[in-house]
gemmi code that builds the backbone of each chain (N, CA, C; Angstrom):
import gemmi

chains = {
    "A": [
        ("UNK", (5.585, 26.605, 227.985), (5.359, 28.037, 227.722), (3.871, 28.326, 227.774)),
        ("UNK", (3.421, 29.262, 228.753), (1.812, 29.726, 228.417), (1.857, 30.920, 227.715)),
        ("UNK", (1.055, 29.972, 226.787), (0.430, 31.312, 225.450), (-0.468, 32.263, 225.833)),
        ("UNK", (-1.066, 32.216, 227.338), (-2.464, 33.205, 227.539), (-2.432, 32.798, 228.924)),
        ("UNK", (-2.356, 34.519, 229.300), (-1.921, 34.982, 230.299), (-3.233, 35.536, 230.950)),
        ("UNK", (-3.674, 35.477, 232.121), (-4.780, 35.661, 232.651), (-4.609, 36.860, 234.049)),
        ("UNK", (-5.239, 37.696, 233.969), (-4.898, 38.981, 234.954), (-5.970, 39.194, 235.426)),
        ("UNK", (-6.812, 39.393, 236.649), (-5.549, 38.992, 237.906), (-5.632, 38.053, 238.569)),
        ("UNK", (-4.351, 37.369, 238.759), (-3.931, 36.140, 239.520), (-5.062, 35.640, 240.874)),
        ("UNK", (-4.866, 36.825, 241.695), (-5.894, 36.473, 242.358), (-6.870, 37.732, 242.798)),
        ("UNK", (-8.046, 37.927, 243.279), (-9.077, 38.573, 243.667), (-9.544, 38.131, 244.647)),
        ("UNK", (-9.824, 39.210, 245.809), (-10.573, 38.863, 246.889), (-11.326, 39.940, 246.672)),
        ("UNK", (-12.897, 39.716, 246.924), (-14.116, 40.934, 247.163), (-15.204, 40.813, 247.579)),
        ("UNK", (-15.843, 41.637, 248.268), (-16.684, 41.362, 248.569), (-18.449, 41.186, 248.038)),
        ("UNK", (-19.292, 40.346, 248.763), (-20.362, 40.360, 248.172), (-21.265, 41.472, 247.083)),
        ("UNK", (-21.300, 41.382, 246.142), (-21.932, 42.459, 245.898), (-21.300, 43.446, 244.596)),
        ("UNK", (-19.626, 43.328, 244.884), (-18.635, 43.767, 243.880), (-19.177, 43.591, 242.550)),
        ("UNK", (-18.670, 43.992, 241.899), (-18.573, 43.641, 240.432), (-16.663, 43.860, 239.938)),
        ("UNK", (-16.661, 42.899, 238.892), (-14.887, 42.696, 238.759), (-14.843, 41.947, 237.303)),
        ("UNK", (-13.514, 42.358, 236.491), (-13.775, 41.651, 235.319), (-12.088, 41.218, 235.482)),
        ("UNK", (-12.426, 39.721, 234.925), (-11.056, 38.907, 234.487), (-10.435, 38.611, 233.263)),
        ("UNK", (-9.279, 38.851, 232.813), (-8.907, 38.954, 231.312), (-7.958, 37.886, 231.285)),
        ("UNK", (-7.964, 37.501, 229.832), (-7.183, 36.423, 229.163), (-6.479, 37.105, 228.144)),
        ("UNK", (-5.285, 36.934, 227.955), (-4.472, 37.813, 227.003), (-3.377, 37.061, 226.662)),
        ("UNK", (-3.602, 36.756, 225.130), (-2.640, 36.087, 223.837), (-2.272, 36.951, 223.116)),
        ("UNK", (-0.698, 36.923, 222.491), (-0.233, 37.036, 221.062), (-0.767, 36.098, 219.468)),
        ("UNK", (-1.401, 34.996, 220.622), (-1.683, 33.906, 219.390), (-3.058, 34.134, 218.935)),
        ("UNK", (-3.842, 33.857, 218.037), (-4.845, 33.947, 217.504), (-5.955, 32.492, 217.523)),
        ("UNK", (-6.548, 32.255, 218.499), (-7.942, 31.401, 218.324), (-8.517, 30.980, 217.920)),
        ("UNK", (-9.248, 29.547, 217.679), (-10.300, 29.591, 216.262), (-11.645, 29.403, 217.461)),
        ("UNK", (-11.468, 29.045, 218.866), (-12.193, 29.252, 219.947), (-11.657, 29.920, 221.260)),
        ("UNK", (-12.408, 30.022, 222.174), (-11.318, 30.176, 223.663), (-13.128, 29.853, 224.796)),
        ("UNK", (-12.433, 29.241, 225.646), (-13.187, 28.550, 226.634), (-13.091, 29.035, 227.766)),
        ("UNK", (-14.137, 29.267, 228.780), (-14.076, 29.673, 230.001), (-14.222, 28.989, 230.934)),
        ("UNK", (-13.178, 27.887, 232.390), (-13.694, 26.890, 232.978), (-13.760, 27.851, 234.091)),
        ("UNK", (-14.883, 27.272, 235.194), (-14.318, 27.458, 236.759), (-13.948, 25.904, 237.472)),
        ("UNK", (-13.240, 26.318, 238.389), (-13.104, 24.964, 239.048), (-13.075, 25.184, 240.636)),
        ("UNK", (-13.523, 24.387, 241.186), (-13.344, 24.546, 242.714), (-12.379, 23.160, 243.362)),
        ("UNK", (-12.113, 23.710, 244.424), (-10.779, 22.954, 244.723), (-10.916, 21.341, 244.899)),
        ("UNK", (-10.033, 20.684, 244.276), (-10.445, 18.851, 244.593), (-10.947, 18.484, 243.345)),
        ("UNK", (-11.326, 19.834, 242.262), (-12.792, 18.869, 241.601), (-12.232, 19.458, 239.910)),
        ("UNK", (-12.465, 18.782, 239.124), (-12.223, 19.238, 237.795), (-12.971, 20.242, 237.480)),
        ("UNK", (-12.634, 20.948, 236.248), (-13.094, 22.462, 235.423), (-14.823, 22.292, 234.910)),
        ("UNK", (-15.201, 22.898, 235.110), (-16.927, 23.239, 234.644), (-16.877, 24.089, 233.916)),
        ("UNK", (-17.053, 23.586, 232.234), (-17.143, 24.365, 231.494), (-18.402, 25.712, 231.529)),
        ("UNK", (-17.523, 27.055, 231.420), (-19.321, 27.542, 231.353), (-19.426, 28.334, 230.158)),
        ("UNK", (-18.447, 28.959, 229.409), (-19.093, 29.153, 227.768), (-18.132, 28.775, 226.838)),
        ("UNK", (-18.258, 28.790, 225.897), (-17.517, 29.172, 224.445), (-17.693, 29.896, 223.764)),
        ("UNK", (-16.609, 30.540, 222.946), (-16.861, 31.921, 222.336), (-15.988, 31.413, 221.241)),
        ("UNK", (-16.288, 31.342, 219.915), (-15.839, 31.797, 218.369), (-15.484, 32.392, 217.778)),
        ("UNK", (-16.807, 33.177, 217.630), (-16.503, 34.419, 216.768), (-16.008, 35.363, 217.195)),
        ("UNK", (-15.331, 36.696, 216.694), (-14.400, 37.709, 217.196), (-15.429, 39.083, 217.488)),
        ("UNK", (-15.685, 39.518, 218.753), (-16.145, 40.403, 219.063), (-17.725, 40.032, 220.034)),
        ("UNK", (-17.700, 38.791, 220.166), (-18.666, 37.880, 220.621), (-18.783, 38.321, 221.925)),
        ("UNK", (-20.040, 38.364, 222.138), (-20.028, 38.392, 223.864), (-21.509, 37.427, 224.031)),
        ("UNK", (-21.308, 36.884, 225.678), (-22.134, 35.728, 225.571), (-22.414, 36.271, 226.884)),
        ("UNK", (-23.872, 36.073, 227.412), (-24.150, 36.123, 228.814), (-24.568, 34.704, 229.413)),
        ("UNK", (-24.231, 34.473, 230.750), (-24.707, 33.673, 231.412), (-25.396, 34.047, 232.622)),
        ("UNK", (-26.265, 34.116, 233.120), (-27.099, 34.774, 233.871), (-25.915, 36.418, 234.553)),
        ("UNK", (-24.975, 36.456, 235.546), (-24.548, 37.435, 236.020), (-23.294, 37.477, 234.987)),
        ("UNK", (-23.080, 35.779, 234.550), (-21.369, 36.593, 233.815), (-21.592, 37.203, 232.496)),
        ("UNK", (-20.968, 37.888, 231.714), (-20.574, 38.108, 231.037), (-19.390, 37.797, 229.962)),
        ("UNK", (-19.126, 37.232, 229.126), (-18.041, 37.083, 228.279), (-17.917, 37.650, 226.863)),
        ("UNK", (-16.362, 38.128, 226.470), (-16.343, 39.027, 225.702), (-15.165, 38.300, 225.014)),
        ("UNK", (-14.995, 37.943, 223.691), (-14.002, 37.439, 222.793), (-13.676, 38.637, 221.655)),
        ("UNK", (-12.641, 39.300, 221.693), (-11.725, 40.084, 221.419), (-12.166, 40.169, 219.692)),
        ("UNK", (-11.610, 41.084, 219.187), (-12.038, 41.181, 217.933), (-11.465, 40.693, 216.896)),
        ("UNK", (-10.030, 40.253, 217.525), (-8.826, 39.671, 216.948), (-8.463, 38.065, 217.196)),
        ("UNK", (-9.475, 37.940, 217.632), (-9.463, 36.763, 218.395), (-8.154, 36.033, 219.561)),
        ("UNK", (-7.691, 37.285, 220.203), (-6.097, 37.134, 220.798), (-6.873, 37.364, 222.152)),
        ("UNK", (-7.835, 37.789, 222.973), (-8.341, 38.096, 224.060), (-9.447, 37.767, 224.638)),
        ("UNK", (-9.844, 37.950, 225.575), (-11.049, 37.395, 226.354), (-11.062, 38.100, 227.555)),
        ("UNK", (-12.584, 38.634, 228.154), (-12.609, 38.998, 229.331), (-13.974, 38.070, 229.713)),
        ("UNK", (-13.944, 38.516, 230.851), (-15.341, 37.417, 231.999), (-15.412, 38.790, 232.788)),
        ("UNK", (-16.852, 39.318, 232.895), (-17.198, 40.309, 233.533), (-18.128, 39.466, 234.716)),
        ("UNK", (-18.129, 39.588, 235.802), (-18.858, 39.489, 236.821), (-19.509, 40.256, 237.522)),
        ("UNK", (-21.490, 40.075, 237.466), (-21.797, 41.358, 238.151), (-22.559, 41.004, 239.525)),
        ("UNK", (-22.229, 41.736, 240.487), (-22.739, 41.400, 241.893), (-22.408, 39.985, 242.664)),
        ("UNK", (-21.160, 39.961, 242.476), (-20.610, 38.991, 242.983), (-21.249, 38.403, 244.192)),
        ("UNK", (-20.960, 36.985, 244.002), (-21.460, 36.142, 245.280), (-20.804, 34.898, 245.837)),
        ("UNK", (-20.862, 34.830, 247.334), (-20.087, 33.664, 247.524), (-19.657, 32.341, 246.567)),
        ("UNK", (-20.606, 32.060, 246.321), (-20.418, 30.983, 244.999), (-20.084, 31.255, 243.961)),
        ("UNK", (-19.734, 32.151, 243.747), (-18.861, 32.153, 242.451), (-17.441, 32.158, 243.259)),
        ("UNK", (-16.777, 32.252, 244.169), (-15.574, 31.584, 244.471), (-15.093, 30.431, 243.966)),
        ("UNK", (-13.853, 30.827, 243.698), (-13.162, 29.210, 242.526), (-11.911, 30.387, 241.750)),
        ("UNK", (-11.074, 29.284, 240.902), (-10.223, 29.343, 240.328), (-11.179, 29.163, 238.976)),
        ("UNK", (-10.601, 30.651, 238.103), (-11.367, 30.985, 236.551), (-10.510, 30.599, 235.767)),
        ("UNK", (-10.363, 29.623, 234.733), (-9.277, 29.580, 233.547), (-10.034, 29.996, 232.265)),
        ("UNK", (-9.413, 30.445, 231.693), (-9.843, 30.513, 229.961), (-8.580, 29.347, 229.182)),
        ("UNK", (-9.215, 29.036, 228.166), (-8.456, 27.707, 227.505), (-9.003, 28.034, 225.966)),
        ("UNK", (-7.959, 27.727, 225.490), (-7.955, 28.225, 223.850), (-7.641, 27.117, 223.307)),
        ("UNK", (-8.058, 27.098, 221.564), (-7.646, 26.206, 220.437), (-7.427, 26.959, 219.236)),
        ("UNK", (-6.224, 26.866, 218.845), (-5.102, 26.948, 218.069), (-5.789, 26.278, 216.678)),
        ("UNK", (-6.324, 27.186, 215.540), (-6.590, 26.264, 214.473), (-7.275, 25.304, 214.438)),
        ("UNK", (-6.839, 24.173, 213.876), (-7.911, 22.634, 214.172), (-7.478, 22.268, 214.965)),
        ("UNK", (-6.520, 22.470, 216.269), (-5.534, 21.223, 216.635), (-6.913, 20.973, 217.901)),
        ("UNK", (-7.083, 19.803, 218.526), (-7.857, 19.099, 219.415), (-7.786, 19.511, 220.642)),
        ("UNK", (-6.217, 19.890, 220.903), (-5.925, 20.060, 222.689), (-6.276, 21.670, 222.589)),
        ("UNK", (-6.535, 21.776, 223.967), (-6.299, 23.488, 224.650), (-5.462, 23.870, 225.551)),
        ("UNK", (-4.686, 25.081, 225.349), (-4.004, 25.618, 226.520), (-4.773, 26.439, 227.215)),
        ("UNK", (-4.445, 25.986, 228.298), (-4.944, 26.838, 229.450), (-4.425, 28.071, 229.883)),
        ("UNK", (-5.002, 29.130, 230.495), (-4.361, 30.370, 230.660), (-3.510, 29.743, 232.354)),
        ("UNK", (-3.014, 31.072, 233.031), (-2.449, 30.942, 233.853), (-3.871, 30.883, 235.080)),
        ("UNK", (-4.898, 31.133, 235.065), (-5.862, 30.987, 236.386), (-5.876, 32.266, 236.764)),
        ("UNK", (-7.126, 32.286, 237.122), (-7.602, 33.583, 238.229), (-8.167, 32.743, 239.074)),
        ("UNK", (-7.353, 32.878, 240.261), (-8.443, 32.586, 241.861), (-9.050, 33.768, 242.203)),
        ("UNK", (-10.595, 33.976, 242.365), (-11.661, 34.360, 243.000), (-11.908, 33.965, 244.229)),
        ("UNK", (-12.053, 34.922, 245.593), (-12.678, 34.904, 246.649), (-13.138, 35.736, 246.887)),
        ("UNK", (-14.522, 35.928, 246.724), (-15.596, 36.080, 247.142), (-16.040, 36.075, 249.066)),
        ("UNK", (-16.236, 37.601, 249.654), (-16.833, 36.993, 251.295), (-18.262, 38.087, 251.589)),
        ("UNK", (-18.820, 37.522, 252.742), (-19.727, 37.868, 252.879), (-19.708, 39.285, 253.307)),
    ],
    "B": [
        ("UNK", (-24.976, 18.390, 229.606), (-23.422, 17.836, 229.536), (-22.826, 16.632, 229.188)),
        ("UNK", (-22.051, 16.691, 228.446), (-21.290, 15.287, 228.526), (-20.580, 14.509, 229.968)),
        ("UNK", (-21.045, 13.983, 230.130), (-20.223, 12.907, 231.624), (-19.035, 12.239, 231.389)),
        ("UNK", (-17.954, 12.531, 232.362), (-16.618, 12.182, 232.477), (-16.277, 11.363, 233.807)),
        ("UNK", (-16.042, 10.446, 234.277), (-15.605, 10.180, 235.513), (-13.964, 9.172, 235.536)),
        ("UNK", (-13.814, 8.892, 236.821), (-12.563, 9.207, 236.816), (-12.089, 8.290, 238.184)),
        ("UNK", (-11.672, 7.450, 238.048), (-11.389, 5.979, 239.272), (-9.997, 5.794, 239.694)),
        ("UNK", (-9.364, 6.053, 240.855), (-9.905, 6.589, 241.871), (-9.699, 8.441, 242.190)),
        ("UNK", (-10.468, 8.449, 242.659), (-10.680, 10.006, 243.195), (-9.348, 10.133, 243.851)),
        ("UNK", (-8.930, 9.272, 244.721), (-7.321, 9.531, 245.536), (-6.720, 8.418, 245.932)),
        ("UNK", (-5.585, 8.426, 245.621), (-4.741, 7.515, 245.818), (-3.293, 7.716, 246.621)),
        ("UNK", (-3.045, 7.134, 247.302), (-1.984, 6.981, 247.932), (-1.101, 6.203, 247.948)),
        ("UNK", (0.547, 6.194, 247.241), (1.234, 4.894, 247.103), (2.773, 4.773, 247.575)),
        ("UNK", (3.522, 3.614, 247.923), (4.542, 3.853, 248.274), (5.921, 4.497, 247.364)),
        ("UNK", (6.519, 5.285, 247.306), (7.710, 5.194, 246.070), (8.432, 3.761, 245.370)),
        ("UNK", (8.026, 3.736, 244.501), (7.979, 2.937, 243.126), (7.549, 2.142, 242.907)),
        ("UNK", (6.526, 2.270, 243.437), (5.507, 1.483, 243.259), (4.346, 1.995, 241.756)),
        ("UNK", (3.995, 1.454, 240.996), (3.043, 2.010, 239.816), (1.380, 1.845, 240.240)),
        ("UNK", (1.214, 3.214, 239.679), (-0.711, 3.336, 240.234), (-1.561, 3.731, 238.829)),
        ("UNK", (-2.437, 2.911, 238.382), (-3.220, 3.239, 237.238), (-4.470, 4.012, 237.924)),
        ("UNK", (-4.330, 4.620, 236.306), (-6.122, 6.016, 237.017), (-7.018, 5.836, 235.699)),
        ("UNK", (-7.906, 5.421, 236.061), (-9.079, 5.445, 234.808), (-9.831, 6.519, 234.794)),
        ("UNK", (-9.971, 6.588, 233.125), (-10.861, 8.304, 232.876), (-12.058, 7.319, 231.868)),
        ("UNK", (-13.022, 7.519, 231.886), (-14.202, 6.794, 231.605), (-15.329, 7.945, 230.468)),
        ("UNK", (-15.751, 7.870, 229.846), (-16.678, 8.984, 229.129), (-18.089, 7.868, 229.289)),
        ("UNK", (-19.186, 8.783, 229.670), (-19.982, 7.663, 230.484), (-21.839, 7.756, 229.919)),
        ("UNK", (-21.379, 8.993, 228.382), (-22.741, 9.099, 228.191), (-22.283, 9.849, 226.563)),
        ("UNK", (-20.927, 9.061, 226.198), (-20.539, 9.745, 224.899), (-19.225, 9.038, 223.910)),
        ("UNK", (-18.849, 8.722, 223.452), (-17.848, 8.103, 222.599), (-16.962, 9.259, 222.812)),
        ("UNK", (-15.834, 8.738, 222.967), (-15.103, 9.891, 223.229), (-13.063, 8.789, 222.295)),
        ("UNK", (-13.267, 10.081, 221.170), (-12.238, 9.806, 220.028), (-11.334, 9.871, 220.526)),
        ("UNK", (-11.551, 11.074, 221.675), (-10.054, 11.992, 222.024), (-9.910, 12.169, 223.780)),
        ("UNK", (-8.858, 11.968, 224.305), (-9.011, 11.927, 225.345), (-7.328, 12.611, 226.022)),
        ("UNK", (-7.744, 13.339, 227.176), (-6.352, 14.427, 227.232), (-6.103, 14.289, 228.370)),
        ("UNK", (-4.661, 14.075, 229.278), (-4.503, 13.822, 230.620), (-3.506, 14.813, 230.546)),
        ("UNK", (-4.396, 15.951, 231.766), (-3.596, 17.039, 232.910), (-3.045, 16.635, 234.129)),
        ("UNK", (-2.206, 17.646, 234.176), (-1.607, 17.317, 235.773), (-1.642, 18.467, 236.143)),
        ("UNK", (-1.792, 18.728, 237.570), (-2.159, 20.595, 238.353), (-1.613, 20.317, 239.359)),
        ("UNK", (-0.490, 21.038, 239.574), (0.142, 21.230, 241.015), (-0.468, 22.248, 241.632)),
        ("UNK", (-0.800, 22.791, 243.073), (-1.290, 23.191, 243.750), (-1.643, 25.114, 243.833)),
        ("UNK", (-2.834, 25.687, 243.673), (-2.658, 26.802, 243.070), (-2.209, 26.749, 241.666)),
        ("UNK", (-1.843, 26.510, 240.901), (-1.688, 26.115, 239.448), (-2.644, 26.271, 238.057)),
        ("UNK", (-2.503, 26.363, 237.035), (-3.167, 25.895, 236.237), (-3.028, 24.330, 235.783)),
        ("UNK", (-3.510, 24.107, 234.834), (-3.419, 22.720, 234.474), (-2.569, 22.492, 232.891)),
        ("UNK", (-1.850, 21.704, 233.149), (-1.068, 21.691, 232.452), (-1.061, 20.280, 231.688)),
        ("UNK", (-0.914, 20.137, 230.082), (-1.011, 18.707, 229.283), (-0.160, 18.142, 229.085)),
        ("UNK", (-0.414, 16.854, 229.658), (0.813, 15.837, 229.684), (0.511, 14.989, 228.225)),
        ("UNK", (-0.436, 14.675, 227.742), (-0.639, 13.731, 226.713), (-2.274, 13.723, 225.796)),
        ("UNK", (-2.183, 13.722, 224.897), (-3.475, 13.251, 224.176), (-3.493, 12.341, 223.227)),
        ("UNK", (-4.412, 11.304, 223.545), (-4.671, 10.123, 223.177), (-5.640, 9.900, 222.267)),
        ("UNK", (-5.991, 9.364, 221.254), (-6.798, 8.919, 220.174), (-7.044, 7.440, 220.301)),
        ("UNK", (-8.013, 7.116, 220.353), (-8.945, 5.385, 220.691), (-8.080, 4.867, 219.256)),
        ("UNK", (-7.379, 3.802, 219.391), (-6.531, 2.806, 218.940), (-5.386, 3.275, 218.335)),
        ("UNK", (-4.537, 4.324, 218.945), (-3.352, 4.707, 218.567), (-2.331, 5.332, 219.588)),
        ("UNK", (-1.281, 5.560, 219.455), (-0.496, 5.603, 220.488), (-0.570, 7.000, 221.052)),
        ("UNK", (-0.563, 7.187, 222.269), (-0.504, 8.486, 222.935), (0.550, 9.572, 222.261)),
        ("UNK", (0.688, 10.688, 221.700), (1.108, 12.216, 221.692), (0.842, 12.796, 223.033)),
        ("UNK", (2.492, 13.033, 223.224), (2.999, 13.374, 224.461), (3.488, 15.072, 224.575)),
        ("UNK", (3.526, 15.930, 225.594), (3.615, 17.031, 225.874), (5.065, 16.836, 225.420)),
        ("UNK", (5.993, 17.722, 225.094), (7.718, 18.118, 225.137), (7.614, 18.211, 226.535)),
        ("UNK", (8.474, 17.286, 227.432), (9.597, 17.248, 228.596), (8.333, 15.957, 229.397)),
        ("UNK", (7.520, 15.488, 228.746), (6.644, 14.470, 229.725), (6.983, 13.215, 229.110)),
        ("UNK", (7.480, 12.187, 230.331), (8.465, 10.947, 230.038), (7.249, 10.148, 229.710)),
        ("UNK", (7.436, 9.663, 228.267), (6.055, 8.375, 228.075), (6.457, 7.098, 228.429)),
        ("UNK", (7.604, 6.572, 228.774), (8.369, 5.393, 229.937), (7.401, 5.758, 231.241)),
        ("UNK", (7.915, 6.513, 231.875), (6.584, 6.916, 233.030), (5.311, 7.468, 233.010)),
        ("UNK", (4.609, 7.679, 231.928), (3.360, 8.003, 231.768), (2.843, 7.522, 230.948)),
        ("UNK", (2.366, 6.084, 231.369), (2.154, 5.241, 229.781), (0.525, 5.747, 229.984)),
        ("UNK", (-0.164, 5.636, 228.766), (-1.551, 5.971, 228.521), (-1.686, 4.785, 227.494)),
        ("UNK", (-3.265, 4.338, 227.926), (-3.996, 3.321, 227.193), (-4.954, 3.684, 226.965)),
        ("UNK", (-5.603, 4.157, 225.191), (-6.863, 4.448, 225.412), (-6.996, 3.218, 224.417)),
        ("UNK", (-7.763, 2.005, 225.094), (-7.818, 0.954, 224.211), (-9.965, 0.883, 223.634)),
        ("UNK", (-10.547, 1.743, 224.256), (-11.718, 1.687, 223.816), (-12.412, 3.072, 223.437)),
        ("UNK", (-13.505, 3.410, 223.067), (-14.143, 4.433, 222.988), (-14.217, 5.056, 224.141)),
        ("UNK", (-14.683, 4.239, 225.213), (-15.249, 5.254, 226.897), (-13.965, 4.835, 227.487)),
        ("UNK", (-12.777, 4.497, 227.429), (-11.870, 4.475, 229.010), (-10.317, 4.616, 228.289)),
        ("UNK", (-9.819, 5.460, 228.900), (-8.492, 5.654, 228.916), (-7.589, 5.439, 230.194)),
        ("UNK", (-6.449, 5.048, 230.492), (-5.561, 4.826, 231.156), (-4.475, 5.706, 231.540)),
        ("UNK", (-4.333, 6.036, 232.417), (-2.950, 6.997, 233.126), (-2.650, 5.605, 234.386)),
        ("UNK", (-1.119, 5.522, 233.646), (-0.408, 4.215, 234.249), (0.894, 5.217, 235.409)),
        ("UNK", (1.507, 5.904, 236.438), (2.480, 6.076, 236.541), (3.488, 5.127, 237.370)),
        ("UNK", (4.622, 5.137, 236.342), (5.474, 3.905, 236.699), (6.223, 4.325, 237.468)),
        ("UNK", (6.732, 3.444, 238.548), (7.830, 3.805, 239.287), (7.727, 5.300, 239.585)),
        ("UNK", (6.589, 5.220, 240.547), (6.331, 6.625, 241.566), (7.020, 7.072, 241.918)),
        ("UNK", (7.602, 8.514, 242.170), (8.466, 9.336, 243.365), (7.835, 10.144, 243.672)),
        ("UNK", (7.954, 10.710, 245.316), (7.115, 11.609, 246.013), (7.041, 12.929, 245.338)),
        ("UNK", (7.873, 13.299, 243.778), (7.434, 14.717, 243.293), (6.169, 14.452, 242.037)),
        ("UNK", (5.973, 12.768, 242.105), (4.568, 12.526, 241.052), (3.834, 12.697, 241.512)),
        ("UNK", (3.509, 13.097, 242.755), (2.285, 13.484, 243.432), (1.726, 15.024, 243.041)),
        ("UNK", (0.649, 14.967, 242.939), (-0.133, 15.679, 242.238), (-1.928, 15.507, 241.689)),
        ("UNK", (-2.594, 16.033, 241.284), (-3.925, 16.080, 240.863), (-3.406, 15.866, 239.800)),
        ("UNK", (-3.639, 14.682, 238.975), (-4.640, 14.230, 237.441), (-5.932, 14.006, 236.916)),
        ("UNK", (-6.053, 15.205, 235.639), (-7.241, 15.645, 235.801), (-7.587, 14.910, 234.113)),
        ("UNK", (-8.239, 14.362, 233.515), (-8.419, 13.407, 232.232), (-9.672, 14.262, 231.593)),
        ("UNK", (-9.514, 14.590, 230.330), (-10.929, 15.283, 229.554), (-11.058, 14.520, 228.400)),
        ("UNK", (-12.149, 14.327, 228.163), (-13.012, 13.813, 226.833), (-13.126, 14.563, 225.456)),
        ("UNK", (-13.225, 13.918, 224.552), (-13.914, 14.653, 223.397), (-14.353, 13.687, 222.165)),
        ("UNK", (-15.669, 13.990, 222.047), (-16.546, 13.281, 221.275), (-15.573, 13.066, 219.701)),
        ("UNK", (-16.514, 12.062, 218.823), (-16.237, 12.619, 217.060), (-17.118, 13.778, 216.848)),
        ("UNK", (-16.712, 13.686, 215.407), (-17.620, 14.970, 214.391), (-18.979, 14.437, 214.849)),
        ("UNK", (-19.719, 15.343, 214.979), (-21.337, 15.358, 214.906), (-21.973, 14.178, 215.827)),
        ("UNK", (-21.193, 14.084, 217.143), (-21.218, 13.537, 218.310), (-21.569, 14.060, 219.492)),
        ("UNK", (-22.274, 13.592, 220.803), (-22.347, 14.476, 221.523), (-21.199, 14.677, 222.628)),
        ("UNK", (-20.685, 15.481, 222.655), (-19.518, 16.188, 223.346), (-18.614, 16.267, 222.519)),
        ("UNK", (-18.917, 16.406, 221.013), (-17.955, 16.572, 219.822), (-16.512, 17.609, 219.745)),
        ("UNK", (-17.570, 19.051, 220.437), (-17.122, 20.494, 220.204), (-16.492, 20.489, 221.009)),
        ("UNK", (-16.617, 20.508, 222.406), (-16.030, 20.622, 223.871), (-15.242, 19.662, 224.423)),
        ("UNK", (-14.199, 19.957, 225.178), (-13.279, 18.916, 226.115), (-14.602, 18.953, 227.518)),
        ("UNK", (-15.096, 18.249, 228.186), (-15.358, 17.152, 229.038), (-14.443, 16.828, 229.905)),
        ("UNK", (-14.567, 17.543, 231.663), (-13.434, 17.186, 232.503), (-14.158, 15.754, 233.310)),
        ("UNK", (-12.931, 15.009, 233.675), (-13.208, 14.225, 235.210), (-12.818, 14.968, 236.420)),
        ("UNK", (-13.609, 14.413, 237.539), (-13.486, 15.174, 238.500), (-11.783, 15.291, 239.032)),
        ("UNK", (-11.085, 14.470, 238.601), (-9.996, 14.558, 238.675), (-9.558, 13.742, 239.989)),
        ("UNK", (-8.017, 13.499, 240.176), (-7.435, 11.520, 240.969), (-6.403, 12.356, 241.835)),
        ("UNK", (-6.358, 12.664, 243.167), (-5.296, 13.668, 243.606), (-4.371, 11.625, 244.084)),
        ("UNK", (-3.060, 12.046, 243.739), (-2.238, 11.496, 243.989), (-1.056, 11.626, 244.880)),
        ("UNK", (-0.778, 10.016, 245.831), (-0.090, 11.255, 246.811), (0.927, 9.999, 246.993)),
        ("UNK", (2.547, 10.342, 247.032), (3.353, 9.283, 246.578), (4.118, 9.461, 248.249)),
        ("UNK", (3.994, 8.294, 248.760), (5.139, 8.499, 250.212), (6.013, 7.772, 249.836)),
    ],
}
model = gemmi.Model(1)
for chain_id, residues in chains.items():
    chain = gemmi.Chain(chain_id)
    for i, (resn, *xyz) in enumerate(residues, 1):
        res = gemmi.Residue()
        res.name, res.seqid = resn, gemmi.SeqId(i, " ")
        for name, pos in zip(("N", "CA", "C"), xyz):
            atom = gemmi.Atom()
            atom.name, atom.element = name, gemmi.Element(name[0])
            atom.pos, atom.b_iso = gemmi.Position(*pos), 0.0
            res.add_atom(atom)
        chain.add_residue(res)
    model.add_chain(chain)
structure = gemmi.Structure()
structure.add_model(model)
structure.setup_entities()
């Protein structure tokens, strides 16, 4: 069963776009994680978010952790080829160790 | 970052035949250690998490007869699959995680991940 549902599945846009990707739970967080991954190769973590209402920048992204701690968005501004990849967000449940992963957003990005 | 790697990158084997995959933590003690599997377009999905000298905790519907896991040290864990069939083929992807007040404590730590391919 996936607890966190990620919209939208996939995106194609072009250089320059700007586009935001959401993660959406009934369950409640004590973190939620943002990987990208490109194809062949394992997840690259790029933030973590805690606290409820948190937003974190990374140079163009943006991340936003819900106030309820049930949501997450990834804002992207001026998209660029390289940011092409598959986006997951991945959550932890209380203390427990493991994370579920959302369902994925594939990103393509063209010139 | 914490460093994860991951032996072999790809493998290819005959049906039922068994192929071990090592997940390695290579710059961190790693307590905890978690083996995914990702079918194609997919997310990644948990088959097992392992704790250094205790027996693997297994996903509900993932056979631990065919997915034996060995994490017999701090840096290396084991993904054993026994008696291959061409639908075990797939990407296994192995993540790390430090102790308390360790480095890579907070965060799971991916390997580049072992695409597997069963004829």
């Amino acid at each position: 069963t996936q607890l966190l549902e990620q919209s939208p599945q996939f995106l194609s846009i072009q250089e320059g776009e700007n586009l935001t990707v959401y993660c959406n739970s009934s369950s409640v967080f004590s973190s939620l994680q943002w990987y990208r991954q490109e194809p062949g190769e394992g997840p690259v973590l790029l933030v973590t978010v805690v606290t409820g209402g948190e937003v974190k920048k990374l140079k163009r992204l943006t991340f936003q952790f819900g106030d309820a701690r049930k949501d997450s968005s990834l804002h992207i501004t001026a998209a660029q080829p390289g940011d092409t990849g598959l986006y997951l967000c991945a959550g932890r449940v209380g203390t427990a160790s493991k994370l579920t992963f959302g369902t994925g957003t594939r990103l393509q990005v063209t010139l | 970052g914490a460093v994860v790697s991951q032996h072999p990158s790809r493998v290819i084997c005959k049906s039922g035949t068994s192929v071990k995959i090592e997940c390695r933590s290579l710059d961190f003690q790693a307590t905890t250690m978690f083996w995914y599997r990702q079918f194609p377009k997919q997310s990644l999905m948990l088959m097992a998490t392992s704790n250094e000298g205790s027996k693997a905790t297994y996903e509900q519907g993932v056979e631990k007869d065919k997915f034996l896991i060995n994490h017999a040290s701090l840096t290396l864990s084991t993904l054993t699959v026994t008696s291959a069939h061409p639908e075990d083929s797939s990407f296994y992807i192995c993540s790390a995680r430090g102790g308390p007040g360790t480095k890579g404590s907070y965060e799971q730590y991916f390997g580049p991940g072992t695409r597997l391919t069963v004829t």
